[in-house]
PyMOL Python script that loads the backbone (N, CA, C, O; Angstrom):
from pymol import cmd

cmd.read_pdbstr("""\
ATOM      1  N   UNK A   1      -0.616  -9.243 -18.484  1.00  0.00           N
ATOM      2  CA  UNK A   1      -0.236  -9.437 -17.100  1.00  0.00           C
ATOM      3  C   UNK A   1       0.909  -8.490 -16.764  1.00  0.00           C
ATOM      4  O   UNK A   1       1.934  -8.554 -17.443  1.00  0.00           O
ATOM      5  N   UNK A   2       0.821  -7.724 -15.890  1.00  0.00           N
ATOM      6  CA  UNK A   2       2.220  -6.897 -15.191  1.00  0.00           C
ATOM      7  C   UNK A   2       2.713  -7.827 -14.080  1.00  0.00           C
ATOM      8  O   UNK A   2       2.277  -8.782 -13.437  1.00  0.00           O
ATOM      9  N   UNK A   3       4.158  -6.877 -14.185  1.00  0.00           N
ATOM     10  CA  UNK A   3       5.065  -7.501 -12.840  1.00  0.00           C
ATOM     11  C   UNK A   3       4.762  -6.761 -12.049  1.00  0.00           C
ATOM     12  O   UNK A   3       4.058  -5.781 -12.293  1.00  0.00           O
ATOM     13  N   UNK A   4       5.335  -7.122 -10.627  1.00  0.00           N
ATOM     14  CA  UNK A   4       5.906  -5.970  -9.711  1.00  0.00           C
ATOM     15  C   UNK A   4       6.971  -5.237  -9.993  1.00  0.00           C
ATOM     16  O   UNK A   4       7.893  -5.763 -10.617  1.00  0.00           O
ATOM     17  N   UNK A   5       7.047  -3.919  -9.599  1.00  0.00           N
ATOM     18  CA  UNK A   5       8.137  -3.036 -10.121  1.00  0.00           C
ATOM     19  C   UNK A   5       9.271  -2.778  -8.856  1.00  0.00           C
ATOM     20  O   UNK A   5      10.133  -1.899  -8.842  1.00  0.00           O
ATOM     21  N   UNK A   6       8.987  -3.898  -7.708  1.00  0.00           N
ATOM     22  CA  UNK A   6      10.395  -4.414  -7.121  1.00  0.00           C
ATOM     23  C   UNK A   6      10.783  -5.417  -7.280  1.00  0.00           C
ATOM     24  O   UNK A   6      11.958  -5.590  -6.958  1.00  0.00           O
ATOM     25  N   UNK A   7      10.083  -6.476  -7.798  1.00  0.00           N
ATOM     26  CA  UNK A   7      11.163  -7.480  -7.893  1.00  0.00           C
ATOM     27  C   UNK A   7      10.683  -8.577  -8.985  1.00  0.00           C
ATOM     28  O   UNK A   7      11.235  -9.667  -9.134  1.00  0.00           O
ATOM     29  N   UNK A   8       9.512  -8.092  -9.760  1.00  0.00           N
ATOM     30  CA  UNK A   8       9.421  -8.320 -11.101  1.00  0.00           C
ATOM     31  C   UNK A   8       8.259  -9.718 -10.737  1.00  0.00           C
ATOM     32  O   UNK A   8       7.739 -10.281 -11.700  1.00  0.00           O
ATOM     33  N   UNK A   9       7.980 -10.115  -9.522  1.00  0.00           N
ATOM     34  CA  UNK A   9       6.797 -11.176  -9.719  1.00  0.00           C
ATOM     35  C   UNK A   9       5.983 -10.810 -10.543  1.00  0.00           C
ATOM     36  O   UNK A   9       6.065  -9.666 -10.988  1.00  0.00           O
ATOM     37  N   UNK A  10       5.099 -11.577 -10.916  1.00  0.00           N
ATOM     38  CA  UNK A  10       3.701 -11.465 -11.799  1.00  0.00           C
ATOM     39  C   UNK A  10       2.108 -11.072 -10.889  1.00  0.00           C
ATOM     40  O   UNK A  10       1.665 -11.278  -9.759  1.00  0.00           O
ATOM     41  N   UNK A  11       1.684 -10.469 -12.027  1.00  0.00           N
ATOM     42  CA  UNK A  11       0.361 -10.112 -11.062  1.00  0.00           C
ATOM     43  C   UNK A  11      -0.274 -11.503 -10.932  1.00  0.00           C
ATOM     44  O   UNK A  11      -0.163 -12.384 -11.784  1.00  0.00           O
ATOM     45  N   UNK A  12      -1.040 -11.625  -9.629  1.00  0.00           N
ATOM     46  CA  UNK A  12      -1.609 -12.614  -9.624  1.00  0.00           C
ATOM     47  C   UNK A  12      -3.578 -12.015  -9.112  1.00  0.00           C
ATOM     48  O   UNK A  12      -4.154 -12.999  -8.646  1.00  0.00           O
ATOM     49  N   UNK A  13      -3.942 -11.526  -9.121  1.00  0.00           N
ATOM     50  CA  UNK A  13      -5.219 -10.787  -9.313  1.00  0.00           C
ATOM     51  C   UNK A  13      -5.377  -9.302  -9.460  1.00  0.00           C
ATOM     52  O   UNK A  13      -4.481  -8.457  -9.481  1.00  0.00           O
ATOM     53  N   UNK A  14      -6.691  -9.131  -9.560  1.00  0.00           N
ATOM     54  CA  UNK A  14      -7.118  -7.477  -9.533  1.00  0.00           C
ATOM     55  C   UNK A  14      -8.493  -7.122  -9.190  1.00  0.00           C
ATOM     56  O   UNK A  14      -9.234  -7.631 -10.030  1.00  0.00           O
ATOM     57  N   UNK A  15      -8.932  -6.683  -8.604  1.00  0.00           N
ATOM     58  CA  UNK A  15     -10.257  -6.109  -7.637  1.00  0.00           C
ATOM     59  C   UNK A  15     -10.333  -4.623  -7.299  1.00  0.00           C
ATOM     60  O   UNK A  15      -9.484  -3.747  -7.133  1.00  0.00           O
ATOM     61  N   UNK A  16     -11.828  -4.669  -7.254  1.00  0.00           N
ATOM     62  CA  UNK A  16     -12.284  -3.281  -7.097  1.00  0.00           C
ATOM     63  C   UNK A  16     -13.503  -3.753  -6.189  1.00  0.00           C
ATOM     64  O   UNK A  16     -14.349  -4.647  -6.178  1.00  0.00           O
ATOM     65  N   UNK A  17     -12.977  -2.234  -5.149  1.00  0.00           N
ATOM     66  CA  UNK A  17     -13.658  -2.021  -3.999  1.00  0.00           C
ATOM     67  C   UNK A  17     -13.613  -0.327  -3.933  1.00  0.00           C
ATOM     68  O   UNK A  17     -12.838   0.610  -4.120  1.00  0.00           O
ATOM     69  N   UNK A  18     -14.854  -0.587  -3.576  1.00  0.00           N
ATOM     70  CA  UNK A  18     -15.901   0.934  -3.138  1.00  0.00           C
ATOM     71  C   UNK A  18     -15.497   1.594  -4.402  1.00  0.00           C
ATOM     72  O   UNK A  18     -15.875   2.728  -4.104  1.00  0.00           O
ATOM     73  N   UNK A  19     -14.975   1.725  -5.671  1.00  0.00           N
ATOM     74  CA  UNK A  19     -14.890   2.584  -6.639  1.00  0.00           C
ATOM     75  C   UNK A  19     -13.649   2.333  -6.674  1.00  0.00           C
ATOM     76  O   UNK A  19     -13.099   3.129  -7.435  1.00  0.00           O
ATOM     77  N   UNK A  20     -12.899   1.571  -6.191  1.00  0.00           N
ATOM     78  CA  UNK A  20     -11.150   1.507  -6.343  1.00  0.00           C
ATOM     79  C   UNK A  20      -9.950   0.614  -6.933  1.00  0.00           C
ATOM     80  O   UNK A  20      -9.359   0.232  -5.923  1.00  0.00           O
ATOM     81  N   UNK A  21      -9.391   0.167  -7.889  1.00  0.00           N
ATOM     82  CA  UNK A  21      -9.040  -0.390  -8.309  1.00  0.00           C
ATOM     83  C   UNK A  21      -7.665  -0.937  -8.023  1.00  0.00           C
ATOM     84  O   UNK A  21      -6.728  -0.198  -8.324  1.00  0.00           O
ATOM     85  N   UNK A  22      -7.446  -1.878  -7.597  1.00  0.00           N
ATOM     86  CA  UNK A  22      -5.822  -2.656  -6.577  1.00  0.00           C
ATOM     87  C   UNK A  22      -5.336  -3.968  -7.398  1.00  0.00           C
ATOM     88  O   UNK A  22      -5.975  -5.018  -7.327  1.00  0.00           O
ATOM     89  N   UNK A  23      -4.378  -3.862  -8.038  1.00  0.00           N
ATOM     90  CA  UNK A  23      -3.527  -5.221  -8.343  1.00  0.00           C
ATOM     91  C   UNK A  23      -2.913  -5.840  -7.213  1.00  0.00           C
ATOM     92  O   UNK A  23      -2.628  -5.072  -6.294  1.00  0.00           O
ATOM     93  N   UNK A  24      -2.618  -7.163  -7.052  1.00  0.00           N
ATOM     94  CA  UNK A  24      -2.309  -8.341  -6.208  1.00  0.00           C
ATOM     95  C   UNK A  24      -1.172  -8.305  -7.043  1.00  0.00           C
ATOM     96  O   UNK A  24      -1.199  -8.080  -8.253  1.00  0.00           O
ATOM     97  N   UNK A  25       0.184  -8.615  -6.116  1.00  0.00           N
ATOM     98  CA  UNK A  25       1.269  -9.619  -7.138  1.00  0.00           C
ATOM     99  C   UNK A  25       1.798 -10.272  -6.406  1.00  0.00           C
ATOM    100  O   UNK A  25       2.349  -9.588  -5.544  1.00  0.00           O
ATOM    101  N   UNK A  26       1.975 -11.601  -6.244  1.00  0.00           N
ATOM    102  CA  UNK A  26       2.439 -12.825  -6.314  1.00  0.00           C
ATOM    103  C   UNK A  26       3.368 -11.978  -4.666  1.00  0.00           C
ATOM    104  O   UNK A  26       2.993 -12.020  -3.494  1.00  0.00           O
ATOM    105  N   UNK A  27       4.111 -11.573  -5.023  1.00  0.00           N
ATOM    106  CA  UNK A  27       4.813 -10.913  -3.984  1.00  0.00           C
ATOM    107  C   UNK A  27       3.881 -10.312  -2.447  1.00  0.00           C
ATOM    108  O   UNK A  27       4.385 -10.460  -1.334  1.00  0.00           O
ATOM    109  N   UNK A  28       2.627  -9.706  -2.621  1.00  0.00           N
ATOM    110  CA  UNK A  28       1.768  -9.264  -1.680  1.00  0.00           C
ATOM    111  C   UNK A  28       1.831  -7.595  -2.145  1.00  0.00           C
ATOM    112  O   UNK A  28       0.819  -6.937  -1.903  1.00  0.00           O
ATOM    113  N   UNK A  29       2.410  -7.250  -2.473  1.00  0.00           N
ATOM    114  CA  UNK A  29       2.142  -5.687  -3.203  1.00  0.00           C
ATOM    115  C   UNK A  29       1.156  -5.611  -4.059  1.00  0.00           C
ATOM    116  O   UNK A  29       0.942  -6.262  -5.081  1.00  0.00           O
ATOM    117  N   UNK A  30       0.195  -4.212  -3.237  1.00  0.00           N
ATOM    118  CA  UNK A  30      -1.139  -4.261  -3.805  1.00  0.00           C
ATOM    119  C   UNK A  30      -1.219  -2.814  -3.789  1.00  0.00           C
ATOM    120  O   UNK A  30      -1.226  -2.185  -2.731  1.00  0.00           O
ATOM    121  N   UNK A  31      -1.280  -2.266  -4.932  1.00  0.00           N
ATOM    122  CA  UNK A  31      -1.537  -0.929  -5.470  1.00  0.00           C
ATOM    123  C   UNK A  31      -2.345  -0.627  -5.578  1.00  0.00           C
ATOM    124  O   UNK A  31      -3.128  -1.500  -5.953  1.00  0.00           O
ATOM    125  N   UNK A  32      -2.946   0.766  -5.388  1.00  0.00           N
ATOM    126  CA  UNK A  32      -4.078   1.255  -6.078  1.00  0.00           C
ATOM    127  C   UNK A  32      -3.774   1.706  -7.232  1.00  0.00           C
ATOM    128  O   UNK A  32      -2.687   2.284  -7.226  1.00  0.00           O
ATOM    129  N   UNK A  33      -4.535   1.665  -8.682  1.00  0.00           N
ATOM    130  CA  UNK A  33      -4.389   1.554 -10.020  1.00  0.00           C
ATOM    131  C   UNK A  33      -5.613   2.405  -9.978  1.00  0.00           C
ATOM    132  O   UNK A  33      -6.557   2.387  -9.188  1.00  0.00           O
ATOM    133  N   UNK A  34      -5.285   3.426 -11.392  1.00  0.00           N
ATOM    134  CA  UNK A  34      -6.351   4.056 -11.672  1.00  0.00           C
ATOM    135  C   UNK A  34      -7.090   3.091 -12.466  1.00  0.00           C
ATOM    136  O   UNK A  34      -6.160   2.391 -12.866  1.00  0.00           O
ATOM    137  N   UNK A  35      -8.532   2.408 -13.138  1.00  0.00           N
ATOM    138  CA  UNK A  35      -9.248   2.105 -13.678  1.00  0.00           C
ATOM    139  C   UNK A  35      -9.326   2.214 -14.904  1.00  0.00           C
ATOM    140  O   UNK A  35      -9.834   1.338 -15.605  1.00  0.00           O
ATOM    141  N   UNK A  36      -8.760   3.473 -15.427  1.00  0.00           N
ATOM    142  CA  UNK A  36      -9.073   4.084 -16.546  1.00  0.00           C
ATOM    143  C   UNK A  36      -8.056   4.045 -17.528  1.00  0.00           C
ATOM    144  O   UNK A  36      -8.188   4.249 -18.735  1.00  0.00           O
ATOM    145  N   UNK A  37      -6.629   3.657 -16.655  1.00  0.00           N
ATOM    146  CA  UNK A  37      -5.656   3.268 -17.695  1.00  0.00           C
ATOM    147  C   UNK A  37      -5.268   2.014 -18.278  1.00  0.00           C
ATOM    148  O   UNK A  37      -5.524   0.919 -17.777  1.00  0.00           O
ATOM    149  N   UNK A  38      -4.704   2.186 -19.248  1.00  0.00           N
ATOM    150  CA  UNK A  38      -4.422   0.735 -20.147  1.00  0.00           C
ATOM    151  C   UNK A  38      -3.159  -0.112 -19.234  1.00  0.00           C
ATOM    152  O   UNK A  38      -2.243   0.450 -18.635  1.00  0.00           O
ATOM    153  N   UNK A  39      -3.362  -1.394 -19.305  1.00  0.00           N
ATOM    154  CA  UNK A  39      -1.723  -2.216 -18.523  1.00  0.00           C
ATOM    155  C   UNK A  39      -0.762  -1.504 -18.653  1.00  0.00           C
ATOM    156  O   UNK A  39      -0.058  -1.183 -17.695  1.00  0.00           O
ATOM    157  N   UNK A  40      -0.480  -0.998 -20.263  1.00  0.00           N
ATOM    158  CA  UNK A  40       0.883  -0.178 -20.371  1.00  0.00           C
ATOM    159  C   UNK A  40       1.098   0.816 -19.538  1.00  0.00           C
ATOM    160  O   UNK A  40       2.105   0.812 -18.829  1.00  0.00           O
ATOM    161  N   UNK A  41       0.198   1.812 -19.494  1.00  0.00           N
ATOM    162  CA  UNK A  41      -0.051   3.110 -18.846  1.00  0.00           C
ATOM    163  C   UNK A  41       0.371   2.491 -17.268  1.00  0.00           C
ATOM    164  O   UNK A  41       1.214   2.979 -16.516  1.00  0.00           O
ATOM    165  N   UNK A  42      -0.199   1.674 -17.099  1.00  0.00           N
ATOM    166  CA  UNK A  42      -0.319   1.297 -15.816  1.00  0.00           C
ATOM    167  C   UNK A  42       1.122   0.941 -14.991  1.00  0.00           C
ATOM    168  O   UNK A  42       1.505   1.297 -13.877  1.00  0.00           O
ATOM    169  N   UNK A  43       1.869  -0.074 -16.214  1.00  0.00           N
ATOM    170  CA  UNK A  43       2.760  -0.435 -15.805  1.00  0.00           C
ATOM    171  C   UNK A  43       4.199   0.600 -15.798  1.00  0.00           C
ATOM    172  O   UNK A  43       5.205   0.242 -15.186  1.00  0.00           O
ATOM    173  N   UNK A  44       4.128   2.210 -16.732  1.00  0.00           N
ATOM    174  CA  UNK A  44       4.800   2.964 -16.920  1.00  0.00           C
ATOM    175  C   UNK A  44       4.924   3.738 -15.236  1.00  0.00           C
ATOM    176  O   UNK A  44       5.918   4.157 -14.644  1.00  0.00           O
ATOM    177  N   UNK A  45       3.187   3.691 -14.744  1.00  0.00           N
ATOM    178  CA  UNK A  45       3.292   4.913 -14.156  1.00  0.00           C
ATOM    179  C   UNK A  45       3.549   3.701 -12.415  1.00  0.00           C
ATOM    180  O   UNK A  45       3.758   4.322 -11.373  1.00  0.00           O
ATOM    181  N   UNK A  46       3.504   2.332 -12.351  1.00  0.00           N
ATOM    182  CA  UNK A  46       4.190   1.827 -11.214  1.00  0.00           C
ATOM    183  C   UNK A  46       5.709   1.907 -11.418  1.00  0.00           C
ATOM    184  O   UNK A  46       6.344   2.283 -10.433  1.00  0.00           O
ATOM    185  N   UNK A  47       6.457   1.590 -12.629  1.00  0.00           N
ATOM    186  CA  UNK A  47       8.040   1.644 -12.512  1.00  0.00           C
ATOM    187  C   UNK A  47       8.286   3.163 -12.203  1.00  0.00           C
ATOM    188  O   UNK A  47       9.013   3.493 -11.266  1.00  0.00           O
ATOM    189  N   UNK A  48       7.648   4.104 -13.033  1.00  0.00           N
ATOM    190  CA  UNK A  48       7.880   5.641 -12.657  1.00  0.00           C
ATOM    191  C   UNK A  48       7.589   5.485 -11.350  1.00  0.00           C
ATOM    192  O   UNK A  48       8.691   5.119 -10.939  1.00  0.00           O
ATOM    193  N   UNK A  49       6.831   5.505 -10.339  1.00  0.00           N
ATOM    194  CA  UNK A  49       6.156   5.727  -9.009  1.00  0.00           C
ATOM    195  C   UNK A  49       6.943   5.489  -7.999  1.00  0.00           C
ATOM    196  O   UNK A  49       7.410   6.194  -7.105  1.00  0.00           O
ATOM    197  N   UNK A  50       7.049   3.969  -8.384  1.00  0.00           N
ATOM    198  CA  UNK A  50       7.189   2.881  -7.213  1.00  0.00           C
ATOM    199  C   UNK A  50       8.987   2.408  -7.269  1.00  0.00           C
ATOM    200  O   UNK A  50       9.874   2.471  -6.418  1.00  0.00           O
ATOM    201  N   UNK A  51       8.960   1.923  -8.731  1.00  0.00           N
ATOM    202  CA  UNK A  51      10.683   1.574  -9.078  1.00  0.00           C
ATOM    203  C   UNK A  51      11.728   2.110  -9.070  1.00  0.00           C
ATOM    204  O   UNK A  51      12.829   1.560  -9.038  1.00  0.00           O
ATOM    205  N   UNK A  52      11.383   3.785  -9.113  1.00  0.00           N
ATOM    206  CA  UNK A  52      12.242   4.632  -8.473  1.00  0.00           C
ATOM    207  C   UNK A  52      12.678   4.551  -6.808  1.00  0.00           C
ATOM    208  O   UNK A  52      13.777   4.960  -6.435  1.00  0.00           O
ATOM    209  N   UNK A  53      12.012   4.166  -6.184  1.00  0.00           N
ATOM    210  CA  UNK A  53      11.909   4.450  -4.961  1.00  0.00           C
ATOM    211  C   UNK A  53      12.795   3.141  -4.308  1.00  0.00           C
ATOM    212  O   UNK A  53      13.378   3.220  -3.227  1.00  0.00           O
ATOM    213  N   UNK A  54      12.785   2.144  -5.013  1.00  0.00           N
ATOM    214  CA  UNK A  54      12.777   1.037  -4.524  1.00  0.00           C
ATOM    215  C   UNK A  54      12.625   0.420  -3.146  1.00  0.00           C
ATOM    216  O   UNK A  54      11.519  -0.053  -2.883  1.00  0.00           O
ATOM    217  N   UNK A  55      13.568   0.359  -2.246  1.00  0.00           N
ATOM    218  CA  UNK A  55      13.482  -0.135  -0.864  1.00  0.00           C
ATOM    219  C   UNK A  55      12.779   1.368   0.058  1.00  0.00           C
ATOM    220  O   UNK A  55      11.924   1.285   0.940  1.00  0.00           O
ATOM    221  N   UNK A  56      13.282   2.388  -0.337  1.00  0.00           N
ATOM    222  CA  UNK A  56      12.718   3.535   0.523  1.00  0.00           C
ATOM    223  C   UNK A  56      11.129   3.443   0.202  1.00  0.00           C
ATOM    224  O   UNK A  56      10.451   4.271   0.811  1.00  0.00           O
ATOM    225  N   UNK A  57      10.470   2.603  -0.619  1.00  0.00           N
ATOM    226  CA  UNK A  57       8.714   2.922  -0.583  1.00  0.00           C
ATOM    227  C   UNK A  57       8.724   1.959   0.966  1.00  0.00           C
ATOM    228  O   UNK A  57       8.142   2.316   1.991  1.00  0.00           O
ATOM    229  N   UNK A  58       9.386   0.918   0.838  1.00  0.00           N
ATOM    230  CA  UNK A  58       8.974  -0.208   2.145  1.00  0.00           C
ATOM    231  C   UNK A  58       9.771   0.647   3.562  1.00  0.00           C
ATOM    232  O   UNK A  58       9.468   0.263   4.691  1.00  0.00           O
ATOM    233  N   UNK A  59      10.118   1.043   3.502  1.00  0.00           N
ATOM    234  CA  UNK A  59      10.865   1.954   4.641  1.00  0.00           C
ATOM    235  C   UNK A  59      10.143   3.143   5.162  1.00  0.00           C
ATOM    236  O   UNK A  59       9.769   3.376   6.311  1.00  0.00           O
ATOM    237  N   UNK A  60      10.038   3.775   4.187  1.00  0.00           N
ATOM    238  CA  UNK A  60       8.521   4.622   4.766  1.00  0.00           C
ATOM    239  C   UNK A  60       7.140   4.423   5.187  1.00  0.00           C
ATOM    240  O   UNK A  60       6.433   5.187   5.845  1.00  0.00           O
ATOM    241  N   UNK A  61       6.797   2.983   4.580  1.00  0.00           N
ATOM    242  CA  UNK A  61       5.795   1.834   4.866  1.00  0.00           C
ATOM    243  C   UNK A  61       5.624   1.735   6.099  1.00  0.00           C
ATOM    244  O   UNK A  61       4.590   1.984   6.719  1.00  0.00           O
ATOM    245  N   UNK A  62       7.064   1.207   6.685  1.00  0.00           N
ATOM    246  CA  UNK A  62       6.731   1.004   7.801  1.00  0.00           C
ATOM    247  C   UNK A  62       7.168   1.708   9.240  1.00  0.00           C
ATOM    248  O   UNK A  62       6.931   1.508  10.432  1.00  0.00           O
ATOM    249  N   UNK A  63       7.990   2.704   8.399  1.00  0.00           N
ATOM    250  CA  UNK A  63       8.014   3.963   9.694  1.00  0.00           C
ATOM    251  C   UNK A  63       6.786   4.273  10.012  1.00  0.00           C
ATOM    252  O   UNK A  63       6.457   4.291  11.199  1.00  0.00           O
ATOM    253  N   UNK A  64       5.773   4.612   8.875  1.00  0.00           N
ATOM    254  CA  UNK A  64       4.696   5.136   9.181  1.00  0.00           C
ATOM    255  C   UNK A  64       3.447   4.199  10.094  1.00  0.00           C
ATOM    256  O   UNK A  64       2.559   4.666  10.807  1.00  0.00           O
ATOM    257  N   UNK A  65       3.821   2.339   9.699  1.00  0.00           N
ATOM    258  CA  UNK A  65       3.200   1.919  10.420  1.00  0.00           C
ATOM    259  C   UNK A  65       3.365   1.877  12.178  1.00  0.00           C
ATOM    260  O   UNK A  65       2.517   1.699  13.052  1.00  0.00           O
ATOM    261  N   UNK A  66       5.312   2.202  12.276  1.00  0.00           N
ATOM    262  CA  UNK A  66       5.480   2.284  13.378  1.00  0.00           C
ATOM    263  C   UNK A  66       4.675   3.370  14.179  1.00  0.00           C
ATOM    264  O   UNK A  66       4.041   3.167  15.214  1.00  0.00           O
ATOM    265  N   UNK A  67       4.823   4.609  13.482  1.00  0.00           N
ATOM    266  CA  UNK A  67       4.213   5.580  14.389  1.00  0.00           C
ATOM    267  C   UNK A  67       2.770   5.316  14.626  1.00  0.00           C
ATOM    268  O   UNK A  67       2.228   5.779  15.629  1.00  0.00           O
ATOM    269  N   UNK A  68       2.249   4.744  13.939  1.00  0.00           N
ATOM    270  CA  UNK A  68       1.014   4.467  14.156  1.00  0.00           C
ATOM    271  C   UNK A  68       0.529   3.483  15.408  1.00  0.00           C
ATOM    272  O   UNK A  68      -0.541   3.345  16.002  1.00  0.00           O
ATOM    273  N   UNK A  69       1.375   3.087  15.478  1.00  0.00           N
ATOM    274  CA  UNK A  69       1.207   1.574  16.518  1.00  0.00           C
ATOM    275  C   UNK A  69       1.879   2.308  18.119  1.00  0.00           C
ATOM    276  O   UNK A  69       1.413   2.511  19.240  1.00  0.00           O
ATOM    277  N   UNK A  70       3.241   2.538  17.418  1.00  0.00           N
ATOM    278  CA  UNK A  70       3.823   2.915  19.082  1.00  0.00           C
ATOM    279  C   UNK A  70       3.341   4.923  19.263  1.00  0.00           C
ATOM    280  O   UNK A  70       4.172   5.391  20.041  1.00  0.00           O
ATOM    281  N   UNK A  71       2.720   5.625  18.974  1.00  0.00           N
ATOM    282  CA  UNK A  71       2.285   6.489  19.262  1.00  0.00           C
ATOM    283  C   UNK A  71       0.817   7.189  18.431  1.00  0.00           C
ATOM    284  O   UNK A  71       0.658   8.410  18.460  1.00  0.00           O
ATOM    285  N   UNK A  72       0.115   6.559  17.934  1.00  0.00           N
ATOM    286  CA  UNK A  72      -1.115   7.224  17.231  1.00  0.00           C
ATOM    287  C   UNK A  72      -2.086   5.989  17.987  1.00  0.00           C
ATOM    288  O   UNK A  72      -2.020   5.378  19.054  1.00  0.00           O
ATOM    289  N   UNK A  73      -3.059   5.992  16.752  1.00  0.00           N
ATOM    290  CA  UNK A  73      -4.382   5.680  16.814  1.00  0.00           C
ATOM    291  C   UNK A  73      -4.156   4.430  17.667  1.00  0.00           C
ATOM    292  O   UNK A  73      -4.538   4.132  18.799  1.00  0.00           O
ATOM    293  N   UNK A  74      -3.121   3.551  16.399  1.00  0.00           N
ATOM    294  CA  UNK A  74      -3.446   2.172  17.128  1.00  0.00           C
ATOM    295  C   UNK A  74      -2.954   2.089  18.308  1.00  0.00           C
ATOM    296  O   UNK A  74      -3.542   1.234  18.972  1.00  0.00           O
ATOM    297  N   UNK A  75      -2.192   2.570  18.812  1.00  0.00           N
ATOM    298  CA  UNK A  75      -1.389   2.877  20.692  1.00  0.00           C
ATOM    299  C   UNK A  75      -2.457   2.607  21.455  1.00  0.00           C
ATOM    300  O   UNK A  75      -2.661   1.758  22.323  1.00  0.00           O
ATOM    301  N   UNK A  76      -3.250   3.659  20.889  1.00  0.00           N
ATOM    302  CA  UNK A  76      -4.406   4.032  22.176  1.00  0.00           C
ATOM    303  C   UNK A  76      -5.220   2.695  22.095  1.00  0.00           C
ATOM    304  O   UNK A  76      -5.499   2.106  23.139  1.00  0.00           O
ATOM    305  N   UNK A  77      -5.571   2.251  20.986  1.00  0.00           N
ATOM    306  CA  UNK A  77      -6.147   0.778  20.579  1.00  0.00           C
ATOM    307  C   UNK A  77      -6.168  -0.208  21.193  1.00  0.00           C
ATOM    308  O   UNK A  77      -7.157  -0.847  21.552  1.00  0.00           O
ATOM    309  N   UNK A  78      -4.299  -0.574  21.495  1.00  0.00           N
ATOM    310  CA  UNK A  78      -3.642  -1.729  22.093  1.00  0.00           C
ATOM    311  C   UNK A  78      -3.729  -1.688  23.266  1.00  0.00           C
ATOM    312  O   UNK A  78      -4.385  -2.515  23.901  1.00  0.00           O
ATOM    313  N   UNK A  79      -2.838  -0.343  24.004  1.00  0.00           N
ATOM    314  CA  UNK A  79      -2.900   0.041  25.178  1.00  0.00           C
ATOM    315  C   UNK A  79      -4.037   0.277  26.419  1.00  0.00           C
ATOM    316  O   UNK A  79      -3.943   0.160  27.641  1.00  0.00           O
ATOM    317  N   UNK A  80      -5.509   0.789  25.243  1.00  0.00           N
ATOM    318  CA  UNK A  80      -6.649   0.885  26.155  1.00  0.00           C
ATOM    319  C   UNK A  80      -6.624   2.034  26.728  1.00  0.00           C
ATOM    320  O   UNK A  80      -7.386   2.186  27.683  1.00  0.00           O
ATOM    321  N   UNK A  81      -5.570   3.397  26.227  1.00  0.00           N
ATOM    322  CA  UNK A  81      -5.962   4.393  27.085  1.00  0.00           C
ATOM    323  C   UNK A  81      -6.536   5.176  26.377  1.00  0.00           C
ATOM    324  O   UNK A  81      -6.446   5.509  25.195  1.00  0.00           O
ATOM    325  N   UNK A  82      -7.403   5.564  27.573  1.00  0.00           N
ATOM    326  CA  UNK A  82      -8.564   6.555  26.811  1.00  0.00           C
ATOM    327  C   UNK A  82      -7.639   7.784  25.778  1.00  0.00           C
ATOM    328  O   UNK A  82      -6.420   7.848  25.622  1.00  0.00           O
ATOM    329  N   UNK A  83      -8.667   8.625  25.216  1.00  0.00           N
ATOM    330  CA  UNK A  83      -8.304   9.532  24.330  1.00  0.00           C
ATOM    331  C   UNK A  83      -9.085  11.073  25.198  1.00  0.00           C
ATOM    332  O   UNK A  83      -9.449  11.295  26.352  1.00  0.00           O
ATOM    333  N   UNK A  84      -9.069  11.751  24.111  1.00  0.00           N
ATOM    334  CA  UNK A  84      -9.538  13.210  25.104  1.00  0.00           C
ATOM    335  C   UNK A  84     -10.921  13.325  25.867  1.00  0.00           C
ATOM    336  O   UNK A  84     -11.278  14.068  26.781  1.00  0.00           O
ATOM    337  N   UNK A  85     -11.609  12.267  25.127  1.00  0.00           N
ATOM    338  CA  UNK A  85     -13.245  11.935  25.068  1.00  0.00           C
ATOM    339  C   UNK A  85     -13.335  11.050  26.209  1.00  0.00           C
ATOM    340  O   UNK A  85     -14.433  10.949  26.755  1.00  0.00           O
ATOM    341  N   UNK A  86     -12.357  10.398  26.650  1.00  0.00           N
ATOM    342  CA  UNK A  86     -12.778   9.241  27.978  1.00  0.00           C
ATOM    343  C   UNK A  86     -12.998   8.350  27.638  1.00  0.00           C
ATOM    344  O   UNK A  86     -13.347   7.556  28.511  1.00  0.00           O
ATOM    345  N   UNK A  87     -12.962   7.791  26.091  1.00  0.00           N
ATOM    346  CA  UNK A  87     -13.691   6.678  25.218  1.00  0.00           C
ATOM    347  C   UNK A  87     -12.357   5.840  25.031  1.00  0.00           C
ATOM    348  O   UNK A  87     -11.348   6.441  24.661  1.00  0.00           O
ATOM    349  N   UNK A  88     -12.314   4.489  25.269  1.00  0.00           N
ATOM    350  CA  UNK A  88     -10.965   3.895  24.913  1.00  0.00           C
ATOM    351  C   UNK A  88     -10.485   3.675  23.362  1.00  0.00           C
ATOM    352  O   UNK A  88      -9.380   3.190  23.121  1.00  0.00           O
TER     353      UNK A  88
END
""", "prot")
cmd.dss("prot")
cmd.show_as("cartoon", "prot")
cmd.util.cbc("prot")
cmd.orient("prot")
């Protein structure tokens, strides 16, 4: 079983979709995991990845969700205004 590599919960599942492999942890952090590596491997290359980063992975998370919402795709989504196509 791995932790999370912010705040050390336990995994609590793991699933694969369309060819892709994602751990669950207890926390709601859900990674994509390569398939092919061992837990160890696995758990080296989330503290390398992710544990470095710590609060700045969730900060960029959700800048990026911001832009998405108050000026990209989903804008046009919420808002209903058309795009270049006339299509909402």
């Amino acid at each position: 079983m791995l932790h999370c590599p912010f705040c050390g919960r336990p995994e609590s599942s793991r699933f694969e979709l369309e060819g892709h492999r994602y751990l669950v942890f207890e926390c709601m952090f859900t990674p994509e995991v390569d398939p092919a590596l061992t837990d160890a491997e696995i758990d080296e290359r989330l503290k390398a990845g992710f544990g470095a980063q710590g609060s700045a992975y969730f900060r960029k998370t959700c800048d990026a969700l911001h832009v998405y919402v108050a000026k990209g795709e989903g804008a046009r989504i919420l808002t209903g205004r058309p795009d270049a196509t006339g299509s909402p």
